[in-house]
C-alpha positions as CSV (number, residue, x, y, z in Angstrom):
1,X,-35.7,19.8,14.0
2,X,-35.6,19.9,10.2
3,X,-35.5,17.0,7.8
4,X,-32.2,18.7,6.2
5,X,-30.8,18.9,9.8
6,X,-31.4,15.5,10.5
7,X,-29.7,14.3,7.4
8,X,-26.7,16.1,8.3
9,X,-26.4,14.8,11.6
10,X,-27.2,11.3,10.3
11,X,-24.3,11.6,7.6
12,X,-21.8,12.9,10.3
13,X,-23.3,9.6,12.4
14,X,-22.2,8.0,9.5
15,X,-18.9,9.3,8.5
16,X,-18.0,8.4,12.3
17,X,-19.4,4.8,12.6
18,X,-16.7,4.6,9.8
19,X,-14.0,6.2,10.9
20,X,-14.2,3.9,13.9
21,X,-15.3,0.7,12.1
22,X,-12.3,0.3,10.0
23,X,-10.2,2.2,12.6
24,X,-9.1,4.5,9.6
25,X,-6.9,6.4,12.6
26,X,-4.5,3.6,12.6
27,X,-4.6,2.8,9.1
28,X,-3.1,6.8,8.5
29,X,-0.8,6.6,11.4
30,X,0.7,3.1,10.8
31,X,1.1,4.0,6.9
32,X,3.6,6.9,8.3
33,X,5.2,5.5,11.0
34,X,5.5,2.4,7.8
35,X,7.2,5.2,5.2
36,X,9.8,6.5,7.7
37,X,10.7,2.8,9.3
38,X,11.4,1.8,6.0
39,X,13.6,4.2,4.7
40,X,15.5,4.1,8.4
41,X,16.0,0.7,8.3
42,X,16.8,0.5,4.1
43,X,19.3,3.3,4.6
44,X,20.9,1.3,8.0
45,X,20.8,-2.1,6.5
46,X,22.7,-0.8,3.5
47,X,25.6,0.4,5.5
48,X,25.8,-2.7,7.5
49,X,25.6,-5.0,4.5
50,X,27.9,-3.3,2.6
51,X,31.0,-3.0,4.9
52,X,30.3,-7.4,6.4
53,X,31.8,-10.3,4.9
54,X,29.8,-12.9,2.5
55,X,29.4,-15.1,5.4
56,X,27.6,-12.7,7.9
57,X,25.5,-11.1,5.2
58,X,24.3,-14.6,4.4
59,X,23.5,-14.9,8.1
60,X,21.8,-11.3,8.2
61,X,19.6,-12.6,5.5
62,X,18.9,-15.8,7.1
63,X,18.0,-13.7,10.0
64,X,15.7,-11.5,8.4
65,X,13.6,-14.1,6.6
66,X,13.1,-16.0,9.9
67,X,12.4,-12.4,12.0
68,X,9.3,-12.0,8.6
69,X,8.2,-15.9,9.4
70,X,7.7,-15.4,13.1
71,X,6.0,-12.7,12.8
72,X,3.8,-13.8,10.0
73,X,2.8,-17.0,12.1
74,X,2.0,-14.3,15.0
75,X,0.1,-12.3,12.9
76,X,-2.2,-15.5,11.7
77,X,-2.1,-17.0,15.6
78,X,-3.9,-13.3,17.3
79,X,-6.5,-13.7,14.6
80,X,-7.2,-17.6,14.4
81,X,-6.9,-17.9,18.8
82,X,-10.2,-17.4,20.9
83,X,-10.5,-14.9,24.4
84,X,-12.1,-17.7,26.7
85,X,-9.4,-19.6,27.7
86,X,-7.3,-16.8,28.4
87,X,-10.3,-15.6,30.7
88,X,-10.1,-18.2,33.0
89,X,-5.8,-17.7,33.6
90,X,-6.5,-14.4,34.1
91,X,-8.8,-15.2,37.0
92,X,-6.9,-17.6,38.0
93,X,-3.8,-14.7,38.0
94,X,-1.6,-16.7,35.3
95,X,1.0,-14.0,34.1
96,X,0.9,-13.5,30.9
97,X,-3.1,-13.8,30.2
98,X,-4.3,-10.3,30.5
99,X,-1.5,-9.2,27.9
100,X,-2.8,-12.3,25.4
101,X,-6.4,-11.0,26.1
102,X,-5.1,-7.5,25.2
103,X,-3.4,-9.0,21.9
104,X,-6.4,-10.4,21.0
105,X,-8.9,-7.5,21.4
106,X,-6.9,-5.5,19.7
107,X,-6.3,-8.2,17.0
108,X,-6.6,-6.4,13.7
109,X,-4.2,-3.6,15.1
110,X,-1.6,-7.2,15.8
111,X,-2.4,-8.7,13.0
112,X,-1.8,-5.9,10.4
113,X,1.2,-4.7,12.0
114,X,3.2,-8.3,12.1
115,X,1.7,-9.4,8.5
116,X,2.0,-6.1,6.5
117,X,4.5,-3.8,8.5
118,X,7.4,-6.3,9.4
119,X,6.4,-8.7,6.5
120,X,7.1,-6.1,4.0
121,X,10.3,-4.1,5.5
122,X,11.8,-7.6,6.1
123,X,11.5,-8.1,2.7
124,X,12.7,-5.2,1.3
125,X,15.7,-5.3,3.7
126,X,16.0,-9.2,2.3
127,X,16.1,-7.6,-0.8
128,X,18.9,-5.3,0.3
129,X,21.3,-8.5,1.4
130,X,20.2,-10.4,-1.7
131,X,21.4,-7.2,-3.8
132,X,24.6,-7.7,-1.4
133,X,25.7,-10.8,-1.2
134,X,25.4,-10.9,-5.4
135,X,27.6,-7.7,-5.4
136,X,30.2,-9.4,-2.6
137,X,30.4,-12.9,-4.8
138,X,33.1,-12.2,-7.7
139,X,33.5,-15.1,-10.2
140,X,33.9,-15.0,-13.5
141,X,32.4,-18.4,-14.3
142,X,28.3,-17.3,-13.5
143,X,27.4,-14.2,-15.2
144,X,25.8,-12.1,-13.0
145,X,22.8,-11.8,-14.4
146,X,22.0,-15.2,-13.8
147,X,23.7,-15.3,-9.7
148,X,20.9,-12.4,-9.4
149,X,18.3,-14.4,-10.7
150,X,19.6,-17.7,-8.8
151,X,19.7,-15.6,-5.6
152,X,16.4,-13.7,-5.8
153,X,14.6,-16.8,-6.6
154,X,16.1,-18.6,-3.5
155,X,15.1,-15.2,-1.3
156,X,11.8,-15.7,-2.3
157,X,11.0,-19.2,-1.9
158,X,12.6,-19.4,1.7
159,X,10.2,-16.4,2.6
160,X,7.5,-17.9,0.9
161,X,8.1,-21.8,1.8
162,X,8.7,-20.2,5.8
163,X,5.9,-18.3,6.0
164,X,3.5,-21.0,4.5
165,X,4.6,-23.0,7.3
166,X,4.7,-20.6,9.6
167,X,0.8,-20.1,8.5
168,X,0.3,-23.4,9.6
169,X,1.9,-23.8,12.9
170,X,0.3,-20.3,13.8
171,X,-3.4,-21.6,13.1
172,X,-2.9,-25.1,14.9
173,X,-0.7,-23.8,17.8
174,X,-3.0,-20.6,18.2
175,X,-3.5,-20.5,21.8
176,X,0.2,-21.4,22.5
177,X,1.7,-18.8,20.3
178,X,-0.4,-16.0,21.2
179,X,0.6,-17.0,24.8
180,X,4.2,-17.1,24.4
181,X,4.0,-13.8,22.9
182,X,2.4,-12.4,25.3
183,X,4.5,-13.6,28.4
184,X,7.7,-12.2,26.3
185,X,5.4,-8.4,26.0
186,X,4.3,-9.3,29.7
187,X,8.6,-9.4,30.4
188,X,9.3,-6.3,28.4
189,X,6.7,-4.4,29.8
190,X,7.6,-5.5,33.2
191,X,11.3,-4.8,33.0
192,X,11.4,-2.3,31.0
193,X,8.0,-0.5,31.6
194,X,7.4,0.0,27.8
195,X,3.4,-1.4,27.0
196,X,3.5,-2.2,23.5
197,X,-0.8,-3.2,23.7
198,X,-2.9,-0.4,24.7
199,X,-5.6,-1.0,27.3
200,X,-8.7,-1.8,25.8
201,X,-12.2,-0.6,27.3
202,X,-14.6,-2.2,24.3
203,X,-15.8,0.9,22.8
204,X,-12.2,1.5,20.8
């Protein structure tokens, strides 16, 4: 074989050991699957927001933020939580502890999809019934300008106060959390045969 033909197969070695190191498949189809779940759930949350009363689109928010700060202290929990223990239930036939080992082999996959995808459509759609609720209060005695500032400030340190927290709790309570989540995948795959963690053979 020829030095040039070796180089090219090295390079396409290469270009693969890449592709699969930083999973780059997931990376394109999650940034997709990202655009079009955004724009669904923007368009949907609009036309819910805008036909509810101030009360329920406070709730809605309150709701959102907390749906962001669960899923941010999941995220942190898959990635800060160790196999081994979860080993041992499995041989001991816990239910519940193959799906947490699942979660955690596939812990990037977890861990970007709970930080980044829900972190940031929960806070656009937070944005959405911040815009709302500033739109549904009419008084004459705040300007508006500053209810928006009032309001978007208060948004953002309840996501940001929550999820610093939740950071927290998902790091010390690691093992628990990624449990828990796991026994509630374990009960929606069981009951409704939907398996939101692929199998995992250690080469992918």
């Amino acid at each position: 074989m020829s030095v040039g033909s070796k180089n090219v197969k090295k390079g396409n070695t290469d270009k693969n050991s890449i592709w699969k190191k930083y999973n780059l498949h997931w990376v394109i189809i999650i940034s997709i699957w990202t655009f079009f779940l955004t724009i669904g759930i923007s368009i949907l949350s609009e036309i819910i927001l805008s036909n509810t009363s101030l009360v329920f689109a406070f709730t809605i928010l309150l709701i959102i933020v907390t749906v962001g700060v669960i899923s941010d202290m999941i995220g942190i929990a898959v990635t800060a939580a160790v196999e081994t223990p979860f080993h041992a239930m499995a041989a001991d036939k816990v239910e519940g502890a193959k799906c947490a080992i699942r979660l955690l082999k596939n812990a990037g996959v977890v861990s970007n999809f709970c930080n980044d995808v829900i972190g940031d459509i929960c806070g656009i759609v937070s944005g959405v019934a911040g815009a709302t609720i500033i739109l549904k209060l009419q008084t004459t005695i705040v300007p508006r300008s500053l209810m928006t500032i009032v309001i978007t400030g208060f948004v953002a340190s309840l996501t940001v106060g929550g999820k610093a927290m939740g950071k927290s709790v998902g790091i010390n309570q690691a093992q628990l959390i990624v449990y828990k989540t796991a026994r509630v995948l374990d009960f929606i795959s069981s009951k409704f045969g939907v398996d939101l963690i692929p199998e995992t053979n250690g080469r992918k």
